[in-house]
N, C-alpha and C positions, 0 to 999 in steps of 0.2 A: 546516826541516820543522816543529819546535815552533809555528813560529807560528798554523800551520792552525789549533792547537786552539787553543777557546779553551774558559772556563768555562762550566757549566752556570746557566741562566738561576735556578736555587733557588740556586746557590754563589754568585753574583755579589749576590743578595738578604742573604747572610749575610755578606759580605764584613766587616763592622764585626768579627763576631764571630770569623772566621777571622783578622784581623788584632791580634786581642784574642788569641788564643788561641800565633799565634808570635812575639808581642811579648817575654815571658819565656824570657831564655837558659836557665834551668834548664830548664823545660819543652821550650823547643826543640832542647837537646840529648837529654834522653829519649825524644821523639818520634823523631828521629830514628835514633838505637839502636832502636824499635821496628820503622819503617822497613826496617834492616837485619835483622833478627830474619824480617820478611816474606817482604823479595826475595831472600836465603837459600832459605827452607823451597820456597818457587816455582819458584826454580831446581831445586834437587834434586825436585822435582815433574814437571818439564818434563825433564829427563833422565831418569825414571822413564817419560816419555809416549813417548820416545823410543825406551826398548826396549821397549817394546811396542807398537808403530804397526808395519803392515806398508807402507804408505807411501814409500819410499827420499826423495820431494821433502819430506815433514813431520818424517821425522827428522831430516833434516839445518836446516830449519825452529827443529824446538823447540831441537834442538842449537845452534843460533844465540841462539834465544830464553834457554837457561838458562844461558847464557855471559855475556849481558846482565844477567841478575838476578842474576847472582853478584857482577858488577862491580857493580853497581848498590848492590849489598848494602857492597862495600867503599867505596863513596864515601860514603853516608848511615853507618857505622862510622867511616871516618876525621874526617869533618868533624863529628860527635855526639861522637868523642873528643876533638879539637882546643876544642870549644866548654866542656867539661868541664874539661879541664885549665886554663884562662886564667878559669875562676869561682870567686869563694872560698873557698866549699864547697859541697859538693852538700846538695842538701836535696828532699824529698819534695814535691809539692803536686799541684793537681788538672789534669789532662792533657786532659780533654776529647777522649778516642777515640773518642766516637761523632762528635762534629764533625768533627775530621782524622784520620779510620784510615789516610790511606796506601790501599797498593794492595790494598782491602780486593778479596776476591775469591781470589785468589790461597793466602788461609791457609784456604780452603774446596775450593781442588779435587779430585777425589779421581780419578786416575787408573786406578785399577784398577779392570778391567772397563767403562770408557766407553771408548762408541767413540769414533772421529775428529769426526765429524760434532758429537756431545755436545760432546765435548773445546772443539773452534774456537769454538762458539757462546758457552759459558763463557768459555773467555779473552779473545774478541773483546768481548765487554760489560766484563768487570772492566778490561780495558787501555781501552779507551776512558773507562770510569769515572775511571780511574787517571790518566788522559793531562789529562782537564778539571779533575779534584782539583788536580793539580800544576803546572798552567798557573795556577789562582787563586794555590797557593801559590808561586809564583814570584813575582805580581805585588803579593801582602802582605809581601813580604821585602825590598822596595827598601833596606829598612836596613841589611840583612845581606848584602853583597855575594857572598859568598865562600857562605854556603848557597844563593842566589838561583841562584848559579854551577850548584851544585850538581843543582836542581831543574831548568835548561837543559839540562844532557847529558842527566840521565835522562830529560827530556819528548820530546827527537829519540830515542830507543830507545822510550819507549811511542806516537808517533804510527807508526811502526814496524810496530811489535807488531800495534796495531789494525788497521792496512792488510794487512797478511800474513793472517791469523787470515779477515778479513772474505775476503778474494779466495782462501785457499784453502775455505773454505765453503764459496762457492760452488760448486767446480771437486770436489771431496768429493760434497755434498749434494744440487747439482743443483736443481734444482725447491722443494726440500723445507729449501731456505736459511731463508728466512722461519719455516717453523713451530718452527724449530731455536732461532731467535732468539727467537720468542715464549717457548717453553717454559723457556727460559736464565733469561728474562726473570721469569718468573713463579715459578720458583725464586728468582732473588735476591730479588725482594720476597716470598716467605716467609721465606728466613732476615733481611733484615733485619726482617720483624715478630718473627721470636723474637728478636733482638738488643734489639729494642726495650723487648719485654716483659718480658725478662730484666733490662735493666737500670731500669726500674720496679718491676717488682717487688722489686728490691736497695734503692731507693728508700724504697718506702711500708714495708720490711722494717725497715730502717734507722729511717725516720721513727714507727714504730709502737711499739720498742724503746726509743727515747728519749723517747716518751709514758706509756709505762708506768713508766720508771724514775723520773722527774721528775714526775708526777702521781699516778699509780696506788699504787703503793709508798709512797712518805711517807705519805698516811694510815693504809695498813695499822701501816707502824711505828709511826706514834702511838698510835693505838690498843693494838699488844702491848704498850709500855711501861707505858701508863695501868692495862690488864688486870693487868700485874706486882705495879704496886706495891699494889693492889687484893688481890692473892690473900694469904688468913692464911701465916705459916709453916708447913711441914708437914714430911714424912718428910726431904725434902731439906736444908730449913732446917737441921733438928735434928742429922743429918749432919754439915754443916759447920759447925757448933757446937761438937758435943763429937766428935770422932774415934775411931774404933774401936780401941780397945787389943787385944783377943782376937775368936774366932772368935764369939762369942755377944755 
C-alpha cells in the first residue's frame, strides 16, 4: 500500500536538501526522537477523540488509529536510540524542523469540542501530508537500511490513516465533505504562516542582536574609555586615594 504515495511535487523539488538534511546520524537520530515525541502526543489525542465521538464505527476507527501512533511512536524511539548509542558522542547541531517536521499536524489537533466532521478533515490532510513526507523520506535513506525500514511500516499505517479519515468524511459529512476539506485546508496554511513567521522573526531577532553587539557597542565602548581617561579626578578619585579612617 506504501507505494500508492508518492511525494509531493515541492518535496521531490527539495529532494537535494531533504537528503542533506538526513545525511547526519546525529541529526538523524534527534529527528527521529522528535518523530516519537509526535506520534505519542497524536495518539493520546486520537484516544481522547475516541471518548468523545458518539459514533460506535469512528471510535473503534481512531482506537485503531492511536494504536498505530503509539507503535509508531516506539519504532522512530527504538531505532533514534539504537542510532545514538553506536555514535561517539552526541552533540547538538542544526535540525532543520521546518524542512522535515515529521507528521506535522498531528502536535496541533485539538480534540475538545471538534466535531467529527472537523476532526476527519484535520487528520485526513495532516496523514496524507505525513504519508508524502515519509514516502520522500524513505527514498533519501537508501543509505540507511534499517531507518528506510523503519519509515516502510510507518508509510503502510499513514496510507491507512489517509484512506479511512477521507471515506469516513464522506459517510459523516455528506455533501459538505469538500467545504470540510477547504477549511482544514485554509487552517493549516495559517498555522504554517505563523510557523513561518515565527521562526523569522527568531531570525532577524537573532541576526539584529549580533549587529548590535559586534558593531553598535564597540564604538559606544570606545568612546566611554576615551570620556574616562579625559575626566579630571574628583570626589572618587580622592576617595580611593586616601581612605576614610573616621566618620568625618
Amino acid at each position: 500500500m506504501g507505494e500508492i504515495v508518492r511525494p509531493s511535487a515541492f518535496d521531490r523539488a527539495l529532494r537535494p536538501l531533504h537528503a542533506w538534511v538526513w545525511r547526519d546520524p546525529h541529526r538523524r537520530a534527534r529527528k527521529l526522537l522528535r518523530f516519537a515525541e509526535t506520534e505519542a502526543d497524536g495518539g493520546r489525542d486520537l484516544s481522547r477523540a475516541a471518548e468523545l465521538t458518539t459514533d460506535a464505527l469512528l471510535r473503534r476507527l481512531y482506537l485503531r488509529h492511536a494504536e498505530d501512533e503509539m507503535r509508531h511512536a516506539g519504532l522512530f524511539r527504538s531505532r533514534g536510540t539504537a542510532l545514538l548509542a553506536g555514535l561517539p558522542r552526541a552533540r547538538e547541531g542544526f535540525e532543520a524542523n521546518w524542512l522535515a517536521p515529521g507528521e506535522r499536524g498531528l502536535d496541533d489537533v485539538h480534540v475538545e469540542g471538534a466535531s467529527d466532521e472537523a476532526l476527519l478533515a484535520f487528520l485526513h490532510l495532516s496523514e496524507k501530508a505525513a504519508a508524502k513526507r515519509f514516502a520522500l523520506y524513505r527514498q533519501v535513506l537508501w543509505h540507511d537500511p534499517a531507518t528506510r525500514g523503519v519509515f516502510e511500516e510507518v508509510l503502510r499505517d499513514e496510507a491507512f490513516h489517509m484512506s479511512y479519515t477521507h471515506a469516513q468524511l464522506e459517510r459523516v459529512a455528506a455533501r459538505g465533505s469538500r467545504a470540510r476539506l477547504w477549511k482544514a485546508r485554509l487552517g493549516r496554511i495559517w498555522k504554517t504562516y505563523l510557523r513561518a513567521a515565527a521562526a523569522l522573526a527568531s531570525v532577524l531577532g537573532t541576526m539584529l542582536l549580533r549587529v548590535q553587539y559586534f558593531l553598535v557597542l564597540p564604538p559606544f565602548a570606545l568612546l566611554a574609555r576615551r570620556s574616562a581617561r579625559r575626566e579630571p579626578p574628583g570626589f572618587v578619585a580622592a576617595r580611593a586615594s586616601s581612605p576614610l579612617t573616621s566618620q568625618y
